[in-house]
PAKOL-128485 format. One record per residue (C-alpha): residue number from 1; residue in three letters; x, y, z. Coordinates in steps of 0.5 Angstrom, whole numbers, always signed. Each point is the difference from the previous one (the first is absolute). Layout:
// PAKOL-128485
NUM, ala, X, Y, Z
...
This chain:
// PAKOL-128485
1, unk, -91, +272, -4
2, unk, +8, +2, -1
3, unk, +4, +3, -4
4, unk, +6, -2, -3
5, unk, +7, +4, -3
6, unk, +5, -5, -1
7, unk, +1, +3, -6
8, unk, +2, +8, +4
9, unk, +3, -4, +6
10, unk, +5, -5, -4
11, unk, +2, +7, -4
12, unk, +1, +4, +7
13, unk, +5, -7, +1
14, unk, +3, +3, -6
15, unk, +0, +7, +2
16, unk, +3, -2, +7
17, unk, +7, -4, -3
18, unk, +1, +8, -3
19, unk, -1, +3, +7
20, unk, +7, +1, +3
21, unk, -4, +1, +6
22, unk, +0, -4, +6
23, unk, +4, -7, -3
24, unk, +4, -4, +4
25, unk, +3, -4, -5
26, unk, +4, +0, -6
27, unk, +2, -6, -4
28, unk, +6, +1, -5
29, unk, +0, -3, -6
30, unk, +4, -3, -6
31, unk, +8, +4, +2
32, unk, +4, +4, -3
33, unk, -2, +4, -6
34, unk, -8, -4, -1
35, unk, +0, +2, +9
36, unk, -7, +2, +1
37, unk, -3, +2, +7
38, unk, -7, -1, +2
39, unk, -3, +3, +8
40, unk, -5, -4, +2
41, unk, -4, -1, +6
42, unk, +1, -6, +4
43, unk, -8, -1, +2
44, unk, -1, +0, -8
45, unk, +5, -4, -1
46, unk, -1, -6, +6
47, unk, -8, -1, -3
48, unk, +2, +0, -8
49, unk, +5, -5, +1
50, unk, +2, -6, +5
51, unk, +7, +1, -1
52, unk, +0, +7, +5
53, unk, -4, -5, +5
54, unk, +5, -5, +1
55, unk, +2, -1, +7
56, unk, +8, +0, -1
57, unk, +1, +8, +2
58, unk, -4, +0, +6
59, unk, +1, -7, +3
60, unk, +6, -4, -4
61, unk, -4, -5, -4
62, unk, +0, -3, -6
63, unk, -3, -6, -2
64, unk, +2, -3, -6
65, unk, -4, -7, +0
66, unk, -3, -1, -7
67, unk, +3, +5, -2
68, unk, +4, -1, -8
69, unk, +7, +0, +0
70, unk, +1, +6, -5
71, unk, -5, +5, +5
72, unk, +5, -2, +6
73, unk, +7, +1, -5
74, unk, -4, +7, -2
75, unk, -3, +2, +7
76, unk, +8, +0, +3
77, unk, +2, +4, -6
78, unk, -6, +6, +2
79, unk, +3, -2, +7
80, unk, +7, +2, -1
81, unk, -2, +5, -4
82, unk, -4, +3, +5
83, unk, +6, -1, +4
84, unk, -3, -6, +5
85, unk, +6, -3, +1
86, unk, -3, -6, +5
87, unk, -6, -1, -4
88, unk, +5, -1, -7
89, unk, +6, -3, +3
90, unk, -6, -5, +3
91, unk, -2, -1, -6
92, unk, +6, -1, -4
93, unk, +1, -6, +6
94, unk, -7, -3, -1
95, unk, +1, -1, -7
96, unk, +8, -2, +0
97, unk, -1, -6, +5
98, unk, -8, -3, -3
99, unk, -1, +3, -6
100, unk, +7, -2, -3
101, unk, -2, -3, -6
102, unk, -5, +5, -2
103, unk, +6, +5, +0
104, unk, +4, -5, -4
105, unk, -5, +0, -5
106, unk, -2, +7, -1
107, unk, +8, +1, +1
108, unk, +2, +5, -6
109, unk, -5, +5, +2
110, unk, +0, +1, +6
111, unk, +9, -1, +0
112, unk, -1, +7, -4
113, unk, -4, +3, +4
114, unk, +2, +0, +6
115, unk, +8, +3, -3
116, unk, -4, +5, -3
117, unk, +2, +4, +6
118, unk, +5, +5, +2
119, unk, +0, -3, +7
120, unk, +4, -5, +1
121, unk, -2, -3, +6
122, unk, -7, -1, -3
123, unk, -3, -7, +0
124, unk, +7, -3, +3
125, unk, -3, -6, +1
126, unk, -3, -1, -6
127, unk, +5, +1, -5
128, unk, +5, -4, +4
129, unk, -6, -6, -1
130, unk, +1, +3, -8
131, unk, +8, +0, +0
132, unk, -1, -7, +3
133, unk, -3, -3, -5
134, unk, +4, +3, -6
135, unk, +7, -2, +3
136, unk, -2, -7, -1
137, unk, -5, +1, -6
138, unk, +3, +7, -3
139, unk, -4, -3, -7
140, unk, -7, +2, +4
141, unk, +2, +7, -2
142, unk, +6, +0, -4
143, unk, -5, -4, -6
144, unk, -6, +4, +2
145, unk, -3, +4, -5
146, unk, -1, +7, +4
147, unk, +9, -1, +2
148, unk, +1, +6, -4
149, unk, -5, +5, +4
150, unk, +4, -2, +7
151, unk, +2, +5, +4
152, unk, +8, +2, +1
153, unk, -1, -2, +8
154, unk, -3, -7, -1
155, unk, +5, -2, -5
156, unk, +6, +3, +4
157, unk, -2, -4, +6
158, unk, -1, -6, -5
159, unk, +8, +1, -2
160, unk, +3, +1, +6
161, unk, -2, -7, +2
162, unk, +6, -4, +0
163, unk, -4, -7, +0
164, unk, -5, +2, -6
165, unk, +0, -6, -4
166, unk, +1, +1, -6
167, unk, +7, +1, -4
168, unk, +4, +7, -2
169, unk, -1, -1, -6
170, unk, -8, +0, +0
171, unk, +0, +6, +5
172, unk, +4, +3, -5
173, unk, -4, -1, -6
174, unk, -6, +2, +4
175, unk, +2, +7, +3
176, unk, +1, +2, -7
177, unk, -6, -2, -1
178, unk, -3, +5, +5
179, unk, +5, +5, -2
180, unk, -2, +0, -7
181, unk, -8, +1, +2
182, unk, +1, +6, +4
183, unk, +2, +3, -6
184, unk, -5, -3, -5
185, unk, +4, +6, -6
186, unk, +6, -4, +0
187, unk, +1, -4, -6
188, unk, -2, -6, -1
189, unk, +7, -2, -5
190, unk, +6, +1, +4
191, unk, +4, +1, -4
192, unk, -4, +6, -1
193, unk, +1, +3, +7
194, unk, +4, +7, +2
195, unk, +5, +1, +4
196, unk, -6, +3, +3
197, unk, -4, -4, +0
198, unk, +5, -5, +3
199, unk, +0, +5, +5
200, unk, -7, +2, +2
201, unk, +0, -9, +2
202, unk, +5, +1, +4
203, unk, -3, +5, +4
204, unk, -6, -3, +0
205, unk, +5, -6, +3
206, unk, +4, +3, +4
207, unk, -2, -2, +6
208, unk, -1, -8, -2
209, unk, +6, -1, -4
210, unk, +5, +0, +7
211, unk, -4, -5, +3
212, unk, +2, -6, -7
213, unk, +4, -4, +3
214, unk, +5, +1, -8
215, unk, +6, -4, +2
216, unk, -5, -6, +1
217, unk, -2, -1, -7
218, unk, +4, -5, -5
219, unk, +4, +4, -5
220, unk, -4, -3, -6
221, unk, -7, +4, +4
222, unk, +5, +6, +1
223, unk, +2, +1, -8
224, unk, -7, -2, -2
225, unk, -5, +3, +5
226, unk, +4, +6, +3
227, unk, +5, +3, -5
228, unk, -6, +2, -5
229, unk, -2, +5, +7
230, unk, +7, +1, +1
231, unk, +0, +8, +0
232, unk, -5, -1, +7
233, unk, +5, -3, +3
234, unk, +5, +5, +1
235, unk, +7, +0, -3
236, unk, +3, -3, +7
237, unk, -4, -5, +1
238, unk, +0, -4, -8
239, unk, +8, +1, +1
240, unk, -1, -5, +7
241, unk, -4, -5, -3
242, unk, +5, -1, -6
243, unk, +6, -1, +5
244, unk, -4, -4, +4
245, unk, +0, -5, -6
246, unk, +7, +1, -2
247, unk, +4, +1, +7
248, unk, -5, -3, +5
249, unk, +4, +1, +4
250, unk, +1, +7, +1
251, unk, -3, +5, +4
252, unk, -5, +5, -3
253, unk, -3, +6, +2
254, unk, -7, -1, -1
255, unk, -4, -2, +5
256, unk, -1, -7, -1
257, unk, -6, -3, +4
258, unk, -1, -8, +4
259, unk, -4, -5, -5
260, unk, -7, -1, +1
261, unk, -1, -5, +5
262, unk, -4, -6, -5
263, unk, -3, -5, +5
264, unk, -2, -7, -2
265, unk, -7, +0, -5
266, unk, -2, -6, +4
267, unk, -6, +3, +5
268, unk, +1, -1, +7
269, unk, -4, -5, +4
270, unk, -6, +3, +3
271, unk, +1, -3, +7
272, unk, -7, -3, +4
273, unk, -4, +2, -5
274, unk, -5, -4, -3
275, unk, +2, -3, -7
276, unk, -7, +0, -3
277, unk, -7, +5, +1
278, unk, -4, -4, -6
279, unk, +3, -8, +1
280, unk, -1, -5, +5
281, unk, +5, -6, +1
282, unk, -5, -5, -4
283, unk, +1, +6, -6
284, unk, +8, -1, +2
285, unk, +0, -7, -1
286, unk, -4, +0, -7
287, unk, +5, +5, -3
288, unk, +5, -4, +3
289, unk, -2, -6, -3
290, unk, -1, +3, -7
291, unk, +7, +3, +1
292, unk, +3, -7, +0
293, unk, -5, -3, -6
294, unk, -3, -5, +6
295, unk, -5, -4, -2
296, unk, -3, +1, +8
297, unk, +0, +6, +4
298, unk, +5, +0, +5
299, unk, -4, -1, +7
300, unk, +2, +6, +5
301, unk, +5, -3, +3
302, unk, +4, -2, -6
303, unk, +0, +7, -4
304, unk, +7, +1, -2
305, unk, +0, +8, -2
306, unk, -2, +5, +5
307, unk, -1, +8, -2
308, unk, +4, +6, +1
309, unk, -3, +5, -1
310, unk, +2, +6, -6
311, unk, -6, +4, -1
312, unk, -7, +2, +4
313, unk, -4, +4, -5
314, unk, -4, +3, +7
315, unk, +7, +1, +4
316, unk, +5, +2, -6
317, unk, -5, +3, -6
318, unk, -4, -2, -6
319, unk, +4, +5, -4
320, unk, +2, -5, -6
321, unk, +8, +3, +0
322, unk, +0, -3, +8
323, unk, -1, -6, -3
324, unk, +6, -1, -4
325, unk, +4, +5, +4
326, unk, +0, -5, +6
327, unk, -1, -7, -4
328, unk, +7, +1, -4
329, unk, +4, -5, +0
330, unk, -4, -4, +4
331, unk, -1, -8, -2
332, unk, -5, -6, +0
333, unk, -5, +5, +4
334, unk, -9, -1, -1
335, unk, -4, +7, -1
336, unk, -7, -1, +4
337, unk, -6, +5, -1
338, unk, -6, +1, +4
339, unk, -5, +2, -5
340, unk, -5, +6, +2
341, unk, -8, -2, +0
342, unk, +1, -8, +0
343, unk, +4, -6, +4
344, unk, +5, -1, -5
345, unk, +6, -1, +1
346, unk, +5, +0, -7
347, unk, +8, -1, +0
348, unk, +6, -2, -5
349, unk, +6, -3, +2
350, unk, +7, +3, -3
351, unk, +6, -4, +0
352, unk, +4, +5, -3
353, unk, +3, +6, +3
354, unk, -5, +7, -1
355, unk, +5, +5, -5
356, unk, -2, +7, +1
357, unk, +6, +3, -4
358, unk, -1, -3, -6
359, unk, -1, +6, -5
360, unk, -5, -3, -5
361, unk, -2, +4, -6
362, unk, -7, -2, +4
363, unk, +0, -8, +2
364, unk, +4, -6, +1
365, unk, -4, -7, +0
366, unk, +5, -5, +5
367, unk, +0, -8, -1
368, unk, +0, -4, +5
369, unk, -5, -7, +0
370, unk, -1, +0, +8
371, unk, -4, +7, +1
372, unk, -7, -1, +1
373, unk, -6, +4, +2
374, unk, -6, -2, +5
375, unk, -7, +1, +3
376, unk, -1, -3, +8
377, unk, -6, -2, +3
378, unk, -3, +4, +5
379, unk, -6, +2, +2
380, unk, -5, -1, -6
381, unk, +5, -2, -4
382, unk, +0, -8, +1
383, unk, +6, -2, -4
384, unk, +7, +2, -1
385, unk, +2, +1, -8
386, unk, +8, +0, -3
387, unk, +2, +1, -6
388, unk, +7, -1, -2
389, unk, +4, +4, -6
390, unk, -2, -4, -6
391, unk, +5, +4, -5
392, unk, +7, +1, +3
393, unk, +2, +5, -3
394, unk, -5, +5, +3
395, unk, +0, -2, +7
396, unk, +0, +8, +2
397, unk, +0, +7, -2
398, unk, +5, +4, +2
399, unk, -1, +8, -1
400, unk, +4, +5, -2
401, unk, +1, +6, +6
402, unk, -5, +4, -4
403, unk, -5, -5, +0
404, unk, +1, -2, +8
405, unk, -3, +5, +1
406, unk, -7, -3, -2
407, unk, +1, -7, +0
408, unk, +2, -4, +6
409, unk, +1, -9, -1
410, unk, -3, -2, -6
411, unk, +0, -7, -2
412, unk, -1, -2, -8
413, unk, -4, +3, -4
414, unk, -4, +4, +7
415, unk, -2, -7, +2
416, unk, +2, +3, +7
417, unk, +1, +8, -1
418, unk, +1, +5, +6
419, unk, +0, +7, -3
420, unk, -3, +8, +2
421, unk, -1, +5, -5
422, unk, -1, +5, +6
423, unk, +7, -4, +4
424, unk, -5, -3, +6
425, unk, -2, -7, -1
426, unk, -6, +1, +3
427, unk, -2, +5, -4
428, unk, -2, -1, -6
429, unk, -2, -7, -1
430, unk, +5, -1, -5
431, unk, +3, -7, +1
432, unk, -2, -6, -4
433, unk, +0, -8, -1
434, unk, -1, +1, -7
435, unk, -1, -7, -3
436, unk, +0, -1, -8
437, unk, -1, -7, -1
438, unk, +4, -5, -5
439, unk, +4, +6, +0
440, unk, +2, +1, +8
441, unk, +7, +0, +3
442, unk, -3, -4, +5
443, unk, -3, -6, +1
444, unk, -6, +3, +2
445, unk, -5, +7, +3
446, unk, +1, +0, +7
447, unk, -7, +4, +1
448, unk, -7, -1, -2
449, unk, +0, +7, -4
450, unk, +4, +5, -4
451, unk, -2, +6, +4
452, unk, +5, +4, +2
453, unk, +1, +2, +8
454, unk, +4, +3, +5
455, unk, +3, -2, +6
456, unk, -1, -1, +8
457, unk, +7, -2, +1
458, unk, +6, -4, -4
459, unk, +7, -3, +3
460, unk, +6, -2, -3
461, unk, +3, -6, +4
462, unk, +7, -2, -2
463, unk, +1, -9, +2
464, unk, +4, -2, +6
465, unk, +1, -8, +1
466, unk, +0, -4, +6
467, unk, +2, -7, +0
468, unk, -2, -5, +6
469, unk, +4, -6, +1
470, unk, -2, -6, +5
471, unk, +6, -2, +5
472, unk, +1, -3, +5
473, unk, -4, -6, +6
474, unk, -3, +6, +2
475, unk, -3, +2, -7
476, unk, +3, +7, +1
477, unk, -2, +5, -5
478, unk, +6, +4, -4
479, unk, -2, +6, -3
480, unk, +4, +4, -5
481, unk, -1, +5, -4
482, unk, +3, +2, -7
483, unk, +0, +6, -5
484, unk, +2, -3, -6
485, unk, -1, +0, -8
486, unk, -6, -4, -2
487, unk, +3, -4, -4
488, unk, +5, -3, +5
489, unk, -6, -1, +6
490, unk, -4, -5, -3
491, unk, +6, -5, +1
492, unk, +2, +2, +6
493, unk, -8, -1, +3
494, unk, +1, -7, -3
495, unk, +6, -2, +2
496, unk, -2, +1, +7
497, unk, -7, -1, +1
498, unk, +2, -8, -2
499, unk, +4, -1, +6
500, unk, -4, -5, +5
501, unk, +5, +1, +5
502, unk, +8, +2, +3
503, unk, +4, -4, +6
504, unk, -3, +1, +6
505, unk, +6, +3, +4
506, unk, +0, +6, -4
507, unk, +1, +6, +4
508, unk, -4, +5, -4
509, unk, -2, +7, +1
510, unk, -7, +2, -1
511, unk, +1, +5, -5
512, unk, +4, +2, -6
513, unk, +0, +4, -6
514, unk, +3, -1, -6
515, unk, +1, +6, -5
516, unk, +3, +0, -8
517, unk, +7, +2, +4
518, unk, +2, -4, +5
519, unk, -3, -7, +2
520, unk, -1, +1, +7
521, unk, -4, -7, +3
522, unk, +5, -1, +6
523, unk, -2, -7, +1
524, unk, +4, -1, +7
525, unk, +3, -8, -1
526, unk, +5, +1, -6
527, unk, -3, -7, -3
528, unk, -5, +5, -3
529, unk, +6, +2, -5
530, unk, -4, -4, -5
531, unk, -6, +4, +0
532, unk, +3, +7, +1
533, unk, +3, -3, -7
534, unk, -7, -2, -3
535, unk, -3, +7, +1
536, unk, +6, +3, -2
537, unk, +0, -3, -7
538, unk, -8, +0, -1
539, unk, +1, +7, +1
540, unk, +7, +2, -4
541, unk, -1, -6, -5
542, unk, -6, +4, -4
């Protein structure tokens, strides 16, 4: 028979984390002010939790595997804390290079926290990842909902980037924005406002104002947009900006800083990368046909569209914003999902261009008779469905930039919706086929159920065009590939697939690209002055 005192020996437990004698540990939690010090014993400390048996202090081992994203992203913030910088500075690499889309994802909380420091070499790597991405997409966190609350160091380095893609004027308006929520006791009338209050704002901007390009802004932004701040401006610098307008010529005394560098809004191609993760070449050639409006699915030798990928949900994010952010201005592009639990595959084809700069009150329906939306074979799915827009008028939905950060592409009346409330795809299984029957913007539901899902991955896919002319003895094959407008494609497919043959002295070249600028089919023979001509007015003629 034994006896047993738990109860006594969990309270001399207790009794022991009150003795300063003998510990060997001590654990500082919280910081500043809220700053509490525990003394602890190690021994106690390695059989109560699995965290203190780790093998990393003694034998520099950290395994990860099967271990969830948002405990790595913590584990390097406790290890930089505790001042292991290899293990933190490895972290911070493992999750910059293979798990790029989860920090895209979980984008705005994690751009905060690693800016709520007072080390500025902190987390280099990660913010460079960050600043990265808003040079290309500032709306990512310029729109976001939690922009007031960023810290003064994350907004200065977005600033201080002489590419950030956004207009003068806009970053303007935004860092009142943010100067104005510092101080939450300002009016909200300004024509309320103080001299003191105007000073107070430029105090609280003091080291943001001198990084706005002023002398890059319109003359009509400048007299409605800066001069009701005019008294945070200074004296000097509002009398330079109205003698720039006057006497462009003259010299000025303010500092007057280069424009931003704006690039091109087409995305560059993605070289040697696989064009689709979801689609195989027989998918290609039904969307192609259906593109087209064959009766016949291309065979695979004869699909005239290639992809050019925008977009990977599992590579760029599945935040919604990132969808119209990277997809703006694209044109003729065919969105693809792989949705969770199931083979299917859906989609819809665009042949307007994505528009994230529209400010609609809340939505804009876009008219167009050629989009469609689809459902592909694959696994237990046996046939392919398409349903092409039956009412033009409301082809698409477009979003105004509040609600872009909810809805993605959304096709009709959500015959073919991607949205997250909590701004992951993936999520929340909230994206729908909803289909209300007689009262449809499409043919017909593209699923079986009305429940809602969420995704494995999506892509967004704009089309490239490929033409094959038989020429020659020989029947060599001339491979040209063209981005045009889609109205003018269909023609130029006609007008030279039909040809049978050409001269067989022709001396050709194996390739030649056309673009919409210059037509660069070199035929050697000058006889090939005639079909120069052709292609030219098929094309230009539309």
């Amino acid at each position: 028979m034994s006896f047993k005192f738990f109860d006594k020996l969990s309270q001399d437990f207790s009794d022991l984390l009150n003795d300063k004698k003998e510990y060997n540990v001590v654990i500082e939690v919280d910081k500043e002010k809220n700053k509490k010090s525990f003394a602890l014993h190690s021994v106690v400390l390695r059989y109560r939790s699995t965290y203190f048996t780790k093998e990393y202090i003694y034998c520099g081992v950290v395994n990860i595997e099967n271990i969830e994203n948002e405990i790595i992203y913590e584990l390097m913030i406790i290890a930089n804390e505790l001042e292991f910088e290899e293990l933190s500075e490895k972290l911070k690499s493992y999750l910059v290079e293979s798990k790029a889309s989860w920090l895209r994802t979980h984008f705005s909380r994690i751009y905060h926290s690693i800016f709520d420091s007072n080390k500025c070499n902190e987390f280099k790597g990660l913010k460079q990842f960050y600043n990265d991405i808003i040079i290309k997409h500032p709306n990512v966190i310029f729109e976001s909902e939690d922009f007031t609350s960023l810290q003064e160091a994350a907004l200065i380095s977005i600033l201080e980037k002489d590419n950030l893609q956004l207009e003068e004027i806009k970053i303007w308006d935004y860092i009142i924005k943010w100067g104005i929520a510092q101080n939450p006791t300002l009016p909200k009338n300004l024509k309320e406002w103080s001299k003191e209050n105007f000073k107070t704002l430029k105090a609280t901007l003091q080291n943001c104002l001198p990084l706005i390009r002023y002398f890059h802004i319109s003359e009509k932004d400048i007299w409605e947009k800066l001069k009701p701040y005019r008294k945070i401006l200074g004296m000097q610098l509002w009398d330079d900006l109205n003698q720039r307008l006057i006497f462009p010529n003259q010299s000025i005394q303010s500092l007057a800083l280069p424009a931003r560098i704006i690039s091109n809004p087409e995305l560059p191609q993605r070289v040697n990368e696989l064009i689709s993760t979801i689609i195989n070449d027989e998918h290609m050639a039904e969307i192609s046909s259906w593109i087209d409006r064959e009766s016949t699915i291309y065979s695979l030798e004869n699909v005239p569209y290639k992809l050019q990928l925008i977009l990977r949900g599992s590579k760029d994010g599945f935040q919604p914003k990132i969808f119209w952010d990277m997809c703006n201005g694209h044109v003729s592009t065919v969105v693809i999902v792989k949705v969770a639990g199931t083979d299917e595959i859906l989609g819809g084809y665009n042949p307007l261009a994505w528009d994230n700069t529209k400010t609609y009150y809340d939505h804009m329906y876009m008219e167009t008779n050629d989009s469609f939306i689809f459902s592909l074979k694959n696994g237990n799915i046996q046939n392919s469905i398409l349903s092409r827009v039956k009412n033009k008028s409301f082809a698409l939905r477009y979003y105004s930039l509040d609600r872009q950060k909810t809805y993605g592409p959304n096709f009709g009346a959500s015959e073919f919706l991607l949205r997250s409330n909590v701004s992951d795809f993936t999520k929340d299984e909230q994206c729908q086929c909803i289909y209300c029957f007689g009262y449809g913007y499409y043919e017909k539901t593209i699923r079986t159920t009305g429940e809602k899902f969420s995704i494995l991955d999506y892509e967004n896919n704009e089309k490239e065009y490929n033409f094959f002319i038989e020429v020659g003895k020989k029947n060599e094959i001339l491979m040209s590939r063209v981005i045009a407008q889609p109205t003018s494609q269909k023609s130029w497919k006609n007008a030279l697939l039909q040809m049978k043959s050409v001269p067989v002295n022709w001396n050709l070249k194996n390739y030649y690209q056309i673009n919409t600028q210059v037509v660069l089919l070199n035929l050697l023979n000058p006889k090939a002055s005639w079909l120069r001509t052709l292609i030219y007015y098929s094309f230009f003629d539309r």
